[in-house]
Structures are given as structure tokens and as C-alpha cells.
N, C-alpha and C positions, 0 to 999 in steps of 0.2 A: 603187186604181189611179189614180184622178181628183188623189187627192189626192198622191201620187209625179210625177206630171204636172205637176202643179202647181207642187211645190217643185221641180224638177228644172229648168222654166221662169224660175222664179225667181231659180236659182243657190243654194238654199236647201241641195240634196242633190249628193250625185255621180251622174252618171248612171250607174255601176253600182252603186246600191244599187238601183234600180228593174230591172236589169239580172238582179240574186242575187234580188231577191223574188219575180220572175216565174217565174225556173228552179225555187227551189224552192217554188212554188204547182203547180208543172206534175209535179214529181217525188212531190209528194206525193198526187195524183191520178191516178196511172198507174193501168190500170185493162186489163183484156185486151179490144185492140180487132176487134169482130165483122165492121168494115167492109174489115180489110184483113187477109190471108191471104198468107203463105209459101209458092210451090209446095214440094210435099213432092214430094222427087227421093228421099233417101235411104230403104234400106229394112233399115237397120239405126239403132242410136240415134249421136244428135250428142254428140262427144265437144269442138269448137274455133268457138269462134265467132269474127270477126275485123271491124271496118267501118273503114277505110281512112281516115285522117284529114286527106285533102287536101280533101277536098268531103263525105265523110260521105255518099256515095250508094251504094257497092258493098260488097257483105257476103262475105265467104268462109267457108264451114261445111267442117268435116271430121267424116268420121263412121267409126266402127265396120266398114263396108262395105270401108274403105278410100277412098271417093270422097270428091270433093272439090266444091264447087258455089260457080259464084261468080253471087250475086243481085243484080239492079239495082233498091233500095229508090224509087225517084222514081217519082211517081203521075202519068204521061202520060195517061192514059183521060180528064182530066176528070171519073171519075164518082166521087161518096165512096163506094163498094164496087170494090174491085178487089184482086189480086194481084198480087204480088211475085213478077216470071218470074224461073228462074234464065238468064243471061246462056251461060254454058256449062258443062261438067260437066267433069272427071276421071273419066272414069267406068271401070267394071269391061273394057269391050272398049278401053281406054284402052293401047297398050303398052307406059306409063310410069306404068301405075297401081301405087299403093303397095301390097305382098302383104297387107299386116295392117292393122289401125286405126289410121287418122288420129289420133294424140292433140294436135296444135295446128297452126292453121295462123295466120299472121300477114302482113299485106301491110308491102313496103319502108314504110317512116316518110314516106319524100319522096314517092313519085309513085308511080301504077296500073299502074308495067308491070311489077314483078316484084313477086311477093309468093312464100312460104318455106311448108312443109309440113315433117314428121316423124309420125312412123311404129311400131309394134310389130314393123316389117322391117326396124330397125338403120338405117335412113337418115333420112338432111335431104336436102330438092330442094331446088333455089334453081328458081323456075320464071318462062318468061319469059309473061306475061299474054296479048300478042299470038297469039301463037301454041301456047300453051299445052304446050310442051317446057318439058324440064328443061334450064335454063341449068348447071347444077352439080348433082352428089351427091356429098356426103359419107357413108361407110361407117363405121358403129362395132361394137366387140364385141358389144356389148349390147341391149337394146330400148330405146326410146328415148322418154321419157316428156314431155320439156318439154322447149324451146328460145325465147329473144327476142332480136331486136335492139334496141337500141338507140335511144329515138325522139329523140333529142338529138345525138347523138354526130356530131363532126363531123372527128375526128382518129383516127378508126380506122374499120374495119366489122366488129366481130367480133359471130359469134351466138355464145350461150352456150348450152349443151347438155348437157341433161339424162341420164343414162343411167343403165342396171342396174348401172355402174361407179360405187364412191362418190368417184371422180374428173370434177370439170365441165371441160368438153372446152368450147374459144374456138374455132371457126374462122374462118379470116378469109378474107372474101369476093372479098380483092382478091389472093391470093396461092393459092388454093381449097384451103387445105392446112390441117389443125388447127393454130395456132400454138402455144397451150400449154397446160398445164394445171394444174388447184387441187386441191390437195390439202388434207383435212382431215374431208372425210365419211369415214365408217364405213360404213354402206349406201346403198344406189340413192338419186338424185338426183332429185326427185318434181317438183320445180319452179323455176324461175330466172325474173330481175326484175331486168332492170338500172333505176337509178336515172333519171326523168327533169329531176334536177337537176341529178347531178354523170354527166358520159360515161366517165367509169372505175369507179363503183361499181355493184357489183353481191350481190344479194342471191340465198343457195341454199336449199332446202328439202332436208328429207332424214327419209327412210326412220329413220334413226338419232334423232330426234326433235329436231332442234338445226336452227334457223335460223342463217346464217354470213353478214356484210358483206364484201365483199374489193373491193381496190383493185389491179385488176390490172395496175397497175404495178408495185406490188411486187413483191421477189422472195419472199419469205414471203406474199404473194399477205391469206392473212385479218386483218383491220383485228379482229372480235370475233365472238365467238358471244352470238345473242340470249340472256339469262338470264332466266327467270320470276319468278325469286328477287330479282334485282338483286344480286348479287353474296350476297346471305345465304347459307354453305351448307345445302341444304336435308338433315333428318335422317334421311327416308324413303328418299335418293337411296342406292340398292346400288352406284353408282361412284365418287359422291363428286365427281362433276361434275354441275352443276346445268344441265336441258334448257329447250329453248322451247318443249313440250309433252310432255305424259304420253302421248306417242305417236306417229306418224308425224307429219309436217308437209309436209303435202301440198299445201297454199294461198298463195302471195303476192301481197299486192298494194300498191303503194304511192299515197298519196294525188298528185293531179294537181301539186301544187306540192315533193314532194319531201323532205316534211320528215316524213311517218310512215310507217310499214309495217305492213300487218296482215298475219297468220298465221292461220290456221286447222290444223286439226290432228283426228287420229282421236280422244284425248282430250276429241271433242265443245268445244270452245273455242275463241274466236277471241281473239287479241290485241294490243293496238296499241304500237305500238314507234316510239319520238323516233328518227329513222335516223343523225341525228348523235353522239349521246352512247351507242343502242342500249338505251336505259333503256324497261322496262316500265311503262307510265302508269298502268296497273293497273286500266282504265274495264271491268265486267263487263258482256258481253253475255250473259250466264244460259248455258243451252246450247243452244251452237249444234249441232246432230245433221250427222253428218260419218261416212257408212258410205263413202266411196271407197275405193279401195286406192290408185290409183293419184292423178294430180292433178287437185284441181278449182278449175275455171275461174272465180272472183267480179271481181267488177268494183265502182269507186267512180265516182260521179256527182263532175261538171264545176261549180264557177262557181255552186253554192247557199251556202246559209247558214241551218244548217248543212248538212254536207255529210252523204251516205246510203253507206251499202256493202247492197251486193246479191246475198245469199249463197245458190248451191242450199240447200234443206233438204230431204232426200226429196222429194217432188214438187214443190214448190212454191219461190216464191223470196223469203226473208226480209228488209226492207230493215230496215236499221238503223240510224239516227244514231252516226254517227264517234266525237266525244268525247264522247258522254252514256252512250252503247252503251242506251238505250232500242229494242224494237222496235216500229215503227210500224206494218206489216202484213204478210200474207204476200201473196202472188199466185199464187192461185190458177186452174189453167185445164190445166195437164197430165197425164194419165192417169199416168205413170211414172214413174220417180227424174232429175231435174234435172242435168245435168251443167256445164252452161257458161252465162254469158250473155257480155252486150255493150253497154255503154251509150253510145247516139249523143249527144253533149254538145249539137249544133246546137239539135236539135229537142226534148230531153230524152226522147227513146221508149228503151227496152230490147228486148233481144233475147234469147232465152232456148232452149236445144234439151236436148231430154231422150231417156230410151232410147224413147220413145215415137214417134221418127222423126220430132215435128215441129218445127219453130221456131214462138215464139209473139210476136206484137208485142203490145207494151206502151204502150200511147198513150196522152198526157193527157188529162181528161175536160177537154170544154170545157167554159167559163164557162157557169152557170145563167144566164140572163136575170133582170132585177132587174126586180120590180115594182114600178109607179109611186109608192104607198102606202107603200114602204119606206124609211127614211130610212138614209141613207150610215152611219151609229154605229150600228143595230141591224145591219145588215148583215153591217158587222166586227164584231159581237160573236157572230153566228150562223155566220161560215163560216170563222171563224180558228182555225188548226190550230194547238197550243199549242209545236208544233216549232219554228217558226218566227215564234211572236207578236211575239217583239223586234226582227223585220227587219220589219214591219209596220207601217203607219198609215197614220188616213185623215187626211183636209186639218182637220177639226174638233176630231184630237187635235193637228195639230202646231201650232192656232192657240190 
């Protein structure tokens, strides 16, 4: 650290290399913190987690219940023990609460006063925060698995949306009407991801085992289907069209800068896809265990080097290195199967709710204290994690 100080005073370094060393010393020591507690409102399990990315202090959970709970994460008390109240609830005597399980809730991209819900009751709310009514509901045929907007987008407002139809249904926020729709799934639509590079691409998941890129400008709408193969045909395949997994593909998520995509999938596999070209990089993360039926919620860490994905795995939550696909550890601390988490970039903590009705925070361990006797090069050589050795040094190796 002394020695990034150093060079960074100097003009030696950038000051975000000292910026990526710190995020990823702090992600690599996440660790379940006993000092700070979630009230537990819900009493069924969390299926949506959500933290609001204007200031990174209010959370929204959906659960199973149907209810919805929005938590104010900032530690007022002054004391290092304390809870996370929730702010106010959606709750069951609600009479705009949703009939069936919350399956994602997400807040606007811009600001805290309206954040969106969806449902196993065939709707999307658009809801106003203030007052906690439904500004809008959109009605579908079907049950409704996954919906997102757009955190870039500055030339439309569409949510994309998930359903038991293998048709992804766009509605647009400003006209409250579905505008259009993609065709090219075969069954139910398990997960959607629009891009936060490009505001017209969007990425689907599907029941049918095929990941789909589409630029919904087009009129033919799909850009490619992810292939495992890279174009090889594969000779095991009974259609003779090659999938983006040997089974449902229930997972997306794209890296923070726009240029990868993982998948996950009931084939126990996760896979990282160039979002440009749609080529499989081929990086093995072993197996990844993936019992959902429906979609589950992983999230990718902000601003390290390298960077982690953070996947449920049955109870626990598996982090793994992006392009090495090494796993680094689980996180352990929930009685029950893991549905969702949420990673705050600000502060680097995770958020995690399982069917076990709780939310768990994930906090960096602080720094050990250095004893006097210990010199700066033993030190780095005793607590340097081999993840990130090459974003590391002290003042004695760069002299």
C-alpha cells in the first residue's frame, strides 16, 4: 500500500492501479460479516436482489411471499454492530401486492423514485418509490420469469421480458404498451440482459438451451445464437443445431465494461462469451452445480484486476476469476439453496438471499495490523493472494 502511495506521489503509477489493487484485496476477503444484520421481513425464501446505483445505499429484495422490501444499507447508529432496517415493505395486506413470487425486482438506472417488480402473476409493476403504488402494470399470458432495463440507454425506455412465451416481449415505459416483439426462442424465456455498452443490444436465456444477441432495431431482431461449438457441428447434437448449453440456460450476466457474457446453464456450466464476435473463449470453470428450474440471479464484481463472478452454488456462493475460471472460494454462511445475490462496487460487500428467508452481507476483512519486527517484503510475501500477485508491489520491488 505504502509503496502504491508512493509511486502514485511520484507520477510513477496511475492512480487507478492503486484504485483495482485495493477493490481486488477487499473482494478477495469478503468474508460473512457478524457485525451487521439484514432485518428479516420476508417469510418465504428471496428470489431478487437489487442496490440502486446512484449512491449504493438502498437495496430491494423480492421474495417467494410475493413481498417486496426496500432496505436502507447506511450505518446511522455509529455503533460497528448494527442492522439494516427495512425502509418500507410491499407487503401481503398490501392491495397492490403481487399474487405469486417475486422473481426480480430492479430499481430505474437514474434515480430512487421508481424501481420495477415482476411476478409468477403474469405482471410487471412499474412502481412509484414515494409512495409506493404501481405507476403502471403490464399483463402477459404467461408467468413471468425475468425482466431489465437498460442502465445506459438513453434513446429509448424499453423493459425486456421474460415469459413462459418463447417470445421476449419490449415494453416501452413511455407509451405503457408492449412495443414489440423477438422471436426465435423455442420455450420459456428464463432470463434477459441488455448490454451496458451498446442501448440496443440485448442478450436472452431460454429454457430451449440457446443463448440469443438481438439488436432491437432490426427487423429480424437476432444478431446470433451463442454456440459452445464455435461454429463446429457438434455430432452428439439430435437437431443438428449446435446449443449454448446441454440444457436449460437460466443465467446471464454481462461483464461491467460490455465486452463479455456469462451463461450458466442446468448442464451444470458456466460460459464466457466475446459479446461482439459471440465466440466461446472456452475458459473451464469445472462444475458449476446449477439445480434451478427457473432463473438464477449471479452478479460480476466492479473495477478489480482481475475481475470475480459470483455464482449461487447450492447454499453457498462460489466466486470465481472471469478469464482464468479458477475458483477462489465459496461463502459460506446460509442454511438453504442460494438464489440471488448483488454486488455494491462502492464499498465492494455482496448481498446474497437464499430460500432460507435471509439476506447475508459479505464484508471485507480489515487490514491485520503489521507488526513492528516485520519488514514491508516479508509481509508481501506472507499475505499475497496469487489472484492478483501481478497487480501488486511493494516500494522495495519497484526500486
Amino acid at each position: 500500500m505504502l509503496g502504491f502511495l508512493a509511486a502514485r506521489q511520484a507520477g510513477l503509477e496511475e492512480p487507478a492501479r492503486l484504485r483495482r489493487a485495493e477493490a481486488t484485496r477487499r473482494v478477495l476477503s469478503l468474508d460473512l460479516n457478524k457485525d451487521r444484520d439484514v432485518e428479516r421481513i420476508h417469510g418465504c425464501g428471496i428470489n431478487s436482489l437489487d442496490i440502486e446505483p446512484v449512491e449504493g445505499r438502498y437495496m430491494l429484495s423480492g421474495g417467494s411471499d410475493g413481498v417486496i422490501v426496500l432496505y436502507d444499507l447506511a450505518n446511522f447508529s455509529r455503533k460497528p454492530c448494527y442492522t439494516c432496517k427495512a425502509v418500507c415493505s410491499v407487503g401481503r395486506s398490501h392491495p397492490n401486492v403481487h399474487k405469486y413470487s417475486v422473481e426480480t425486482v430492479q430499481w430505474y438506472p437514474h434515480d430512487t423514485g421508481m424501481f420495477t417488480s415482476s411476478s409468477f402473476d403474469k405482471t410487471l409493476k412499474i412502481w412509484d418509490t414515494n409512495t409506493l403504488q404501481p405507476a403502471d402494470v403490464f399483463h402477459f399470458d404467461g408467468t413471468v420469469y425475468s425482466h431489465h432495463m437498460s442502465p445506459v440507454a438513453t434513446k429509448h425506455c424499453l423493459i425486456a421480458v421474460g415469459t413462459k412465451s418463447p417470445k421476449v416481449q419490449l415494453c416501452d415505459l413511455k407509451s405503457g404498451s408492449c412495443s414489440h416483439i423477438l422471436q426465435g426462442h423455442r420455450q420459456e424465456v428464463l432470463a434477459v440482459s441488455w448490454s451496458p455498452r451498446h442501448e440496443y443490444i440485448l442478450a436472452t436465456a431460454s429454457a430451449d438451451g440457446r443463448a440469443k444477441l438481438w439488436d432491437v432495431r432490426r427487423a429480424s431482431g437476432c444478431l446470433t445464437t451463442l454456440d459452445q461449438h464455435n461454429g463446429e457441428k457438434c455430432k452428439t447434437s439430435s437437431e443438428g443445431v449446435n446449443t449454448t448449453h446441454n440444457g436449460r440456460v437460466n443465467g446471464l450476466c454481462y461483464t461491467h465494461d460490455g465486452l463479455h457474457l456469462l451463461t450458466v446453464g442446468t448442464d451444470d456450466r458456466m460460459r464466457l462469451w466475446n459479446s461482439s464476435t459471440g465466440e466461446n473463449t472456452l475458459v473451464n470453470y469445472g462444475k458449476v452445480c446449477n439445480e434451478s428450474r427457473k432463473g438464477l440471479k449471479f452478479t460480476i464484481s466492479w473495477g478489480c484486476n482481475p475481475e470475480f463472478a459470483f455464482v449461487p452454488y447450492k447454499s453457498t456462493i462460489a466466486v470465481y476469476t472471469i478469464f482464468s475460471g479458477e475458483l477462489i472460494t465459496r461463502l459460506r454462511g446460509h442454511y438453504s439453496t442460494v438464489d440471488c445475490c448483488v454486488f455494491q462496487p462502492h464499498f465492494q460487500e455482496l448481498y446474497s438471499g437464499s430460500r432460507d428467508c435471509n439476506i447475508l452481507a459479505w464484508i471485507p476483512a480489515l487490514r491485520e495490523p503489521i507488526p513492528d519486527d516485520t519488514s514491508e517484503k516479508s509481509l508481501s510475501q506472507q499475505h499475497l493472494n496469487p489472484a492478483y500477485e501481478d497487480a501488486w508491489s511493494s516500494s522495495e520491488d519497484e526500486g
